[in-house]
N, C-alpha and C positions, 0 to 999 in steps of 0.2 A: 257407439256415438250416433249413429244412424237410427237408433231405436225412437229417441223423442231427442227434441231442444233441450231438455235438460242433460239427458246423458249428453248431450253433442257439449254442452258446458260445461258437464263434469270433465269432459277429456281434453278442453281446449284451453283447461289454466297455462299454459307458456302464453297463446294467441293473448289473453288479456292482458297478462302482462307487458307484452309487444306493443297494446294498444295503448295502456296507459306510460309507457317508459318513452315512445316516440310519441314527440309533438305532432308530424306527420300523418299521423293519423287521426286526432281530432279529439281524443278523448283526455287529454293531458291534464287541461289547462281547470281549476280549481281556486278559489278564493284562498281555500286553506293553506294552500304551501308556504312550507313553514323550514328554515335551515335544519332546525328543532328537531323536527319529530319526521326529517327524510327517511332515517335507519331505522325505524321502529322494530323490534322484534314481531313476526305477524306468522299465523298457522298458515297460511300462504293459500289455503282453498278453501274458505268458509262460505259454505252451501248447508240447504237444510240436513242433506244426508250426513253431514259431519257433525250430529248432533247426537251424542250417543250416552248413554247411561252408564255407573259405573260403578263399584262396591258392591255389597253383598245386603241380604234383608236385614234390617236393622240400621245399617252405614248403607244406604243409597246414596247417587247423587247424579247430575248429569256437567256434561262437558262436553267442551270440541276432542274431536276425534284426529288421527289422521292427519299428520305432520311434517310426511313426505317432502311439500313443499313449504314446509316452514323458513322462512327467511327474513332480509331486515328491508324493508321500504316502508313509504308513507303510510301511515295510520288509516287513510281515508280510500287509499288502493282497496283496502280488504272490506271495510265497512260499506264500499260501493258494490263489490262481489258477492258478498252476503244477501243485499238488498235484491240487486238485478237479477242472481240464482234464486230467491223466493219468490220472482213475479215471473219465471220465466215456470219455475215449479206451480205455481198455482195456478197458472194459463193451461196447465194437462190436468187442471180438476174443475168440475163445477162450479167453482165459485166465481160469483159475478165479476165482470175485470175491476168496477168500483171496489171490492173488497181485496183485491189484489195489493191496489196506489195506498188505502188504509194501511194494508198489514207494512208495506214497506215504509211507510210514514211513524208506523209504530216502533218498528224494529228500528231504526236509526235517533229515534224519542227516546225508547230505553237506552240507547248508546250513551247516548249526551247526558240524560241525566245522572248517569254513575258518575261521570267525572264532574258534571253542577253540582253537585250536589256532594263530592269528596270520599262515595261512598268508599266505605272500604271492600277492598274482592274476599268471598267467600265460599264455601258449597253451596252449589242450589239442590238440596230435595225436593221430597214428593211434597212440601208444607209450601215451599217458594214455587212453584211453578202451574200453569195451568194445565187445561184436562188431557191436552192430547201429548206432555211427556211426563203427566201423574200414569196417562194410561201404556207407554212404555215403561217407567219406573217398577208398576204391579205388574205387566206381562214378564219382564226381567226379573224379577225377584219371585214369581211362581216356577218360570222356567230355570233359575238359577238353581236355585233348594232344589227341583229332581234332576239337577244334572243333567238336563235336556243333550248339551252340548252332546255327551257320549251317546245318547240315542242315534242324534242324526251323524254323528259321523264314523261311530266303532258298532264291533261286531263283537261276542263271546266266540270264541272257538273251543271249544271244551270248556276248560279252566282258565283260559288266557285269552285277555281283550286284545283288540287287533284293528286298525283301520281299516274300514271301509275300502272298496274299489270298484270304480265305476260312478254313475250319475247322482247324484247328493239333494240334487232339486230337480222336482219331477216336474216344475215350471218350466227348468230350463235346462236341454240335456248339455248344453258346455257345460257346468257346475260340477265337475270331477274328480274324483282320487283317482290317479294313476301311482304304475310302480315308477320306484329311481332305480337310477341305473350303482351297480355295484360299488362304480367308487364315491359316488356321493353318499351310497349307505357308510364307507368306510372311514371316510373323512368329517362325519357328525361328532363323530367323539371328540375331537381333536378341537371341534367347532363349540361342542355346547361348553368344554374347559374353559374356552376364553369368556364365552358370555358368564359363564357364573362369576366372572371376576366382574364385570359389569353390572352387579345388580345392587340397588340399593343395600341388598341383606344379604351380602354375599354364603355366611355361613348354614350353610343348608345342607345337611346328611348328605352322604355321596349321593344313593342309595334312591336320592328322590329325581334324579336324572338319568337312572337306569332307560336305555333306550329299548323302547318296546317292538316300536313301527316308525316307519316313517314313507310320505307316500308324497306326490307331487298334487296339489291343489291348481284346480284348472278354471276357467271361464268365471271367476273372481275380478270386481274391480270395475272401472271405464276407463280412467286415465294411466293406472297402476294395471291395466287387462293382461298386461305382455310381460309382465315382471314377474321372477320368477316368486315362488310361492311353497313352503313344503310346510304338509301338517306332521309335527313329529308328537307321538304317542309317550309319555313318558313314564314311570312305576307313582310317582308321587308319595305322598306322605308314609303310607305302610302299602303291602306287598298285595292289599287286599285290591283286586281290579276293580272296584266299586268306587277307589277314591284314586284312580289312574288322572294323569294330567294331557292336556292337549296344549302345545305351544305351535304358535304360528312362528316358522322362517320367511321374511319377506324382502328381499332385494330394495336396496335401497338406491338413489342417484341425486344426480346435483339438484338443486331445486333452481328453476329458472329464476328466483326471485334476486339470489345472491349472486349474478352473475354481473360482473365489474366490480364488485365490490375492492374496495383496498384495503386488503388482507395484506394485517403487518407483519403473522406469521403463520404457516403452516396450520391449513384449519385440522379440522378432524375428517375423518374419514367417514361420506354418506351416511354411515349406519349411524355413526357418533353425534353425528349431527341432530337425527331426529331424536333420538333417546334423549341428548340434552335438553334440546327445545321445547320435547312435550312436558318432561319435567318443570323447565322455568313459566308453560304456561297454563297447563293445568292447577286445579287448587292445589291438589297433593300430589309430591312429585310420586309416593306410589299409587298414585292409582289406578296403575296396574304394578299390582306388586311384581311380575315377572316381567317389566319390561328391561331388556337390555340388548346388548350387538353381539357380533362378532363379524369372522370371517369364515367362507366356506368354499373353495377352492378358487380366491382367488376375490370372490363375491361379496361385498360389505350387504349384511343382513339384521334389519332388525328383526328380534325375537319381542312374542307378544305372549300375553295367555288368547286360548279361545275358550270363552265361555258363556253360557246362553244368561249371564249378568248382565252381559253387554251387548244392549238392544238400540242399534242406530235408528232413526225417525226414517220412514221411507215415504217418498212422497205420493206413488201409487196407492197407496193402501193408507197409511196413517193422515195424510194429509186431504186426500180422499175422502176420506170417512167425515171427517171434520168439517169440508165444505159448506153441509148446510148449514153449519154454526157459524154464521162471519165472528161473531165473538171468539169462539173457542182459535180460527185461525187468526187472529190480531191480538189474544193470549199469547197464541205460541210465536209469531213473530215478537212481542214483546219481549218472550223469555229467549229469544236468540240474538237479540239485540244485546240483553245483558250478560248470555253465557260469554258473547265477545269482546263487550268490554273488559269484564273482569278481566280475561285471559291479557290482550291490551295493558292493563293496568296493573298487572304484575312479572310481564316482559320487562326490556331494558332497550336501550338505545345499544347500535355498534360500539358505539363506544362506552356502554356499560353503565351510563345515567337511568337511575328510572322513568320509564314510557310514563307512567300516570300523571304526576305533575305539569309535565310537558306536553302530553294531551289537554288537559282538562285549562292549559295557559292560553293555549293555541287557540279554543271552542270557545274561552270565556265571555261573557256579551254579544255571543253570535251563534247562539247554537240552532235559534229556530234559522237562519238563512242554510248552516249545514245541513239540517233537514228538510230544508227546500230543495237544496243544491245537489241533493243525494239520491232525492227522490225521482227528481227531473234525469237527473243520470240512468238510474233503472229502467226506468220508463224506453228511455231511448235507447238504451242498449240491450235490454231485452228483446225489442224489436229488431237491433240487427242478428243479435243470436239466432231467433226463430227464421228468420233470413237467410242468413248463412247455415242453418242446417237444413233447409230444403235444398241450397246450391251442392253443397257436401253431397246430401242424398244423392241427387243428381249428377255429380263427377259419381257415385261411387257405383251406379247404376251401370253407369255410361264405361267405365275405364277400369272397374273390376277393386279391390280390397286397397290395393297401392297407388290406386290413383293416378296409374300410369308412373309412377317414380320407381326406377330399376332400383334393385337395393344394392349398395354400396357395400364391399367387403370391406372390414377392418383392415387398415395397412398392418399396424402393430397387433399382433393377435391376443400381445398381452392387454391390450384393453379390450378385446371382444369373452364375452364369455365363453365357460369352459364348454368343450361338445356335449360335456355327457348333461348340461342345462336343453340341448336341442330336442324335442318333442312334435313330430308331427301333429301328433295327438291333442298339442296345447300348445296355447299363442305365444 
């Protein structure tokens, strides 16, 4: 968080939420509120980096990413966080601040106009979208076809593939395989059972779950940095290491967003939670065909694929590059305006109504003051972000990693996680 104002916003999704849930602080108040569309279903952290590609050559497509904090509030909570993390993103590139207010004028114009206009949600390809995620689409589908993923993270050892160990990005030496500790090797099995009951397509050869390796994933993440993390190496389709699979285990937790909510019964359990969510708001609930849960001593974990398919938009380099094109970046905020509404538009309300009508009732005959009202917002709270993460710097300078706050033991240790998750090594 300390690195730029954007990671300090990537890590500070609960703070925003705080901001916009308490009147008290000033950022509450909205033309828009609506009894309507209070609960909306929302991916809870839409920023540029949660824009990530998906499918294979042929079946491309892009989508929000990263569901973690998926939960149910207003419509216009997320559509204002999308806006303010693109001007907060494009203030650490060359591009003029005037092309900044543009792009975020754009991306809230694509918003509105899905629902003006009734469109219906769909995939977006490399045919619907502009240059800078036509050109993650082609780096992900050259990198996909040679199975990039196994380059950078497995080794051959004779005849048998093996995870890596040690530093992964030579940018950045946190970025780690480490070993786990002996009972969390023992306890995978036990772990990936349940998730195969969890998957879209349950039926799948034993045989392709055979466990290979499995290692702890380190320095991954801003807001998710300290969550635990394991890449398990799997046999995959046949016995041949060339078509070996890599699935992500990722610690899941409540998401700030549902918190008060009145729950009439017994939700699901973190993991469940996101697996649901990204299904109800991505186009296709596989697209990630291996996405599902389980549990691992104790631990609600979603399980992912990792594969070099799936290429998130990074703001240093992708957005960078772009700069000089203000078109090409008020493209791509255009085309994140629409990747979230569609997602928006095929959510549900808490109580289970569809979001799209009730979005598109609420905007109707006002959509340019939304666009006013949105934009004005980013503007201004992108300036206190940059703000608050020079003060952040400055406590962390000043008062060391914690900020001066002793850490509290768990009373009940069944809610702290298990020791053998503790890593000096990793956060």
């Amino acid at each position: 968080m300390q690195t730029s104002p954007f990671r300090f916003l990537r890590g500070s999704e609960a703070w925003y939420v705080r901001d916009l849930r308490d009147p008290a602080q000033g950022w509450a108040a909205s033309r828009f509120v609506d009894p309507t569309t209070a609960f909306i279903l929302l991916q809870g952290d839409a920023h540029p980096e949660n824009i990530r590609t998906y499918g294979h050559t042929g079946d491309q497509r892009v989508e929000l990413n990263d569901f973690d904090a998926s939960g149910f509030g207003p419509f216009y909570w997320e559509v204002r966080r999308a806006a303010a993390s693109l001007l907060v993103a494009l203030h650490e590139t060359p591009a003029p601040l005037e092309v900044g207010e543009a792009a975020v004028r754009a991306l809230v114009s694509s918003y509105v106009e899905v629902f003006d206009n009734r469109v219906e949600p769909k995939s977006l390809g490399p045919a619907d979208v502009g240059v800078v995620l036509q050109a993650r689409l082609a780096k992900a589908a050259e990198d996909g076809a040679a199975r990039e993923e196994l380059d950078d993270f497995t080794v051959m050892d004779g005849d048998v593939r093996r995870l890596k160990r040690g530093p992964t990005d030579p940018d950045d030496p946190r970025e780690a395989l480490l070993d786990v500790s002996d009972t969390v090797s023992s306890a995978l099995p036990a772990a990936i059972a349940e998730y195969r009951s969890t998957l879209l397509s349950p039926d799948v050869p034993d045989g392709f779950f055979a466990i290979k390796d499995v290692a702890r994933r380190c320095g991954q993440g801003v807001g998710s940095l300290t969550s635990v993390r394991l890449y398990l190496l799997v046999e995959g389709p046949t016995t041949d290491p060339a078509d070996d699979v890599i699935l992500q285990l990722k610690e899941a937790g409540d998401a700030s967003i549902d918190r008060g909510l009145p729950l009439d019964e017994p939700a699901p359990d973190a993991a469940q939670r996101v697996v649901q969510r990204a299904r109800m708001l991505q186009s296709r609930p596989d697209s990630d065909p291996w996405l599902g849960s389980s549990v691992l001593l104790g631990l609600p974990v979603v399980v992912s694929s990792v594969s070099a398919y799936g290429k998130s938009v990074r703001v240093a380099k992708d957005l960078v590059k772009a700069a000089g094109s203000p078109d090409s970046i008020v493209e791509f905020a255009s085309d994140m305006g629409t990747v979230l509404a569609f997602a928006h538009a095929r959510g549900s309300t808490f109580a289970g109504a569809p979001s799209g009508p009730l979005i598109a009732a609420v905007l109707q005959g006002r959509s340019a003051a939304f666009v006013d009202e949105t934009t004005t917002f980013a503007v201004r709270y992108a300036a206190v972000v940059e703000a608050d993460h020079g003060r952040f710097t400055a406590l962390r300078e000043n008062l060391g990693p914690l900020l001066g706050i002793r850490p509290r033991v768990a009373a009940d240790r069944s809610l702290a996680r298990s020791d053998d998750f503790l890593d000096p090594d990793c956060p």
